[in-house]
N, C-alpha and C positions, 0 to 999 in steps of 0.2 A: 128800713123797717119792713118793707113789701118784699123786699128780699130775701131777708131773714124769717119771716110770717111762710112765704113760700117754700123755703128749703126744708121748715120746720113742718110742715103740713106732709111733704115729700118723705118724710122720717118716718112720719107715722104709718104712711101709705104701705111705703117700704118693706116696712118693719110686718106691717098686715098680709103682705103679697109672703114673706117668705117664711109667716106662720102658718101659711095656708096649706093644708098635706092634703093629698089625694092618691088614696092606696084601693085596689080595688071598686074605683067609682064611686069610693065614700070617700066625703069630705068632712078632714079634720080641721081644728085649732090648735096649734101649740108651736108658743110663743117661743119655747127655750129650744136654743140651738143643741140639735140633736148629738156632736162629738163633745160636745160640752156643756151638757143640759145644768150646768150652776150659771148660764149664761143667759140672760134674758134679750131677744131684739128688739123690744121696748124700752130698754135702758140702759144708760148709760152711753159707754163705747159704741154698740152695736147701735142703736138708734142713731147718733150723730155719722154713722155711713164711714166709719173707719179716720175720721174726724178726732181731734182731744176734743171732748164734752165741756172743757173749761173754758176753750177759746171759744163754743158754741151759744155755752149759758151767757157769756158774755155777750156776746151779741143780742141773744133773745131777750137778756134784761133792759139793757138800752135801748132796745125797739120798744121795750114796754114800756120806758119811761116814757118816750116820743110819741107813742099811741095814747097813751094816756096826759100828755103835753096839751096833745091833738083834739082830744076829746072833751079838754078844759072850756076849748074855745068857744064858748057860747054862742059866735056870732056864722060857725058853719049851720048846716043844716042837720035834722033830728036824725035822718036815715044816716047821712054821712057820721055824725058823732058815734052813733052807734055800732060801725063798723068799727072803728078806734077802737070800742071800748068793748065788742067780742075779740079784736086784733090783742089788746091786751091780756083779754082774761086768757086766748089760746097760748099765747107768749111765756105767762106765768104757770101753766101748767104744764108746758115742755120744761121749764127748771126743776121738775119734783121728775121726770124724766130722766134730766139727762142728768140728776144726781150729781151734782158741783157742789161740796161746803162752802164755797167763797159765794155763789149764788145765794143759798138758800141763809148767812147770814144778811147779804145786801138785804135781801128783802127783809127781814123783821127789822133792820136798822133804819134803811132807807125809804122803803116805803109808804109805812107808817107817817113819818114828818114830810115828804112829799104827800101826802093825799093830805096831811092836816092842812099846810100851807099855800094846796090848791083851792082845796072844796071848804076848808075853814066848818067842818060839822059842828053844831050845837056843844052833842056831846062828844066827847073823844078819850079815848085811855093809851096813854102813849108808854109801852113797855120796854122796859131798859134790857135790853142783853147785852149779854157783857162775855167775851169769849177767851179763853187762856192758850196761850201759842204753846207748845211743847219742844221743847229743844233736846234733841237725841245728841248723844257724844258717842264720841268711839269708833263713830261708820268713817273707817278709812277706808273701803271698796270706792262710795261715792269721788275718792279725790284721783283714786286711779282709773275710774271711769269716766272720769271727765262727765258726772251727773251733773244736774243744775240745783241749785238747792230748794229749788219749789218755796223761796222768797224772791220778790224780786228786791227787796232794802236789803238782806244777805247779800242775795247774787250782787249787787253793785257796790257793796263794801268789800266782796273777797276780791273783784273784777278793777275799779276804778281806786280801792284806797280810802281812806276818810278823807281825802278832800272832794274825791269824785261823788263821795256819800253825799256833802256837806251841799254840792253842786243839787245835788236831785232834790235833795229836802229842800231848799231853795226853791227850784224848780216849780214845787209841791205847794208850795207856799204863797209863791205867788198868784197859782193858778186860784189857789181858794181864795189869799186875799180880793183878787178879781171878782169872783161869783160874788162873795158880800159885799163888797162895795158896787154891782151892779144889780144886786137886788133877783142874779140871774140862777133859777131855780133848779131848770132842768143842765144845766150847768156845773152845780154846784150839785147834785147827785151823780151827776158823769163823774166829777173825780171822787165821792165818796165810793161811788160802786168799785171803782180802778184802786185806790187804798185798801179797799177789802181783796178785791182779786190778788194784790199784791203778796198779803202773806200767807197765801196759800201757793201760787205757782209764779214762777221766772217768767210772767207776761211780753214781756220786753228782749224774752230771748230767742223768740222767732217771729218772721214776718207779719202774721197772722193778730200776734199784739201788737207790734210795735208801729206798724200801719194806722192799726185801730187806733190807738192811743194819741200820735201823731196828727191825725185826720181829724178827730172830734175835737179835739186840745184847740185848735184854730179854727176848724169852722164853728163851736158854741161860742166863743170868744166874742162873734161878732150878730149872735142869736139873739134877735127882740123881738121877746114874744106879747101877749097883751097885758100882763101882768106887769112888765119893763114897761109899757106906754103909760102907764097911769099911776104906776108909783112916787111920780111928784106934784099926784093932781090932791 
């Protein structure tokens, strides 16, 4: 989370340092890279410092879940909580950044019933989106360029077979049945966020995902947080 807060904060920095022109001992602003001013170094690509943006929003939404995890906990301190909860709000607005659809659905999805089943508000309005995948035919470039199909359920049904499919849904399955029957919250958004990510890009087809994926999948597995202490009081 502190490291992702930091590289993201470093983007911005970045991104300010190399809008900054100084032509005749005037100093300008401008943001769009000059051989390719349809290019902005506040978003997207260019922000994430030559980075995919998809494997970046991933990170920073996670962090945000964990800051805002963090910030639940009633029993740290006022000053500390409140770092969480600017750590979060900076988190969430590098995803309108680094422009990721798989982000910017997690959060209307995910969000939403994570903050209802933290903070429990009086009043609350929990809005349904609902998103339509689009399936293109015909691109036979992508099969002699060896592209990835920007699914990862695709990529392991053309890759593994339907039984290798049959293996991950599986996989998938249990990780969720896990999260509800341990009541474990920030948990159980880790994999909704990663189902979203999924069918938008091949997560799982470079180090970067499949690390990530890997790593949280085992260490939330064994996360008690105060919410888990007192769900059988």
């Amino acid at each position: 989370m502190a490291g992702i807060t930091l590289f993201i904060i470093f983007c911005f920095c970045f991104a300010l340092y190399r809008s900054i022109l100084i032509k005749d001992g005037i100093w300008s602003f401008c943001p769009f890279k000059p051989d390719e001013p349809w290019l902005n170094y506040f978003y997207g690509q260019l922000l994430s410092i030559n980075q995919h943006p998809s494997y970046i929003s991933m990170y920073s939404l996670f962090g945000m879940f964990i800051s805002l995890e963090l910030f639940s906990h009633k029993s740290l301190k006022v000053k500390v909580r409140l770092v969480y909860l600017a750590t979060t709000i900076i988190l969430l607005i590098s995803l309108y950044f680094l422009s990721s659809r798989a982000s910017f659905i997690a959060v209307l999805i995910i969000l939403p019933v994570f903050i209802w089943i933290k903070f429990k508000p009086k009043r609350f309005n929990l809005f349904a989106v609902f998103s339509l995948v689009i399936i293109q035919s015909g691109f036979s470039i992508g099969y002699y360029k060896d592209f990835n199909a920007h699914n990862q359920y695709l990529e392991i049904l053309c890759i593994a077979g339907a039984t290798g499919f049959l293996l991950f849904l599986t996989i998938l399955g249990l990780m969720i049945a896990f999260a509800i029957k341990e009541r474990n919250i920030l948990y159980g958004a880790f994999i909704m966020m990663m189902l979203i990510f999924f069918l938008f890009e091949s997560m799982l087809s470079r180090f970067a995902g499949n690390s990530f994926f890997a790593l949280f999948s085992f260490l939330l597995i064994h996360y008690k947080g105060p919410y888990l202490n007192t769900k059988n009081e």
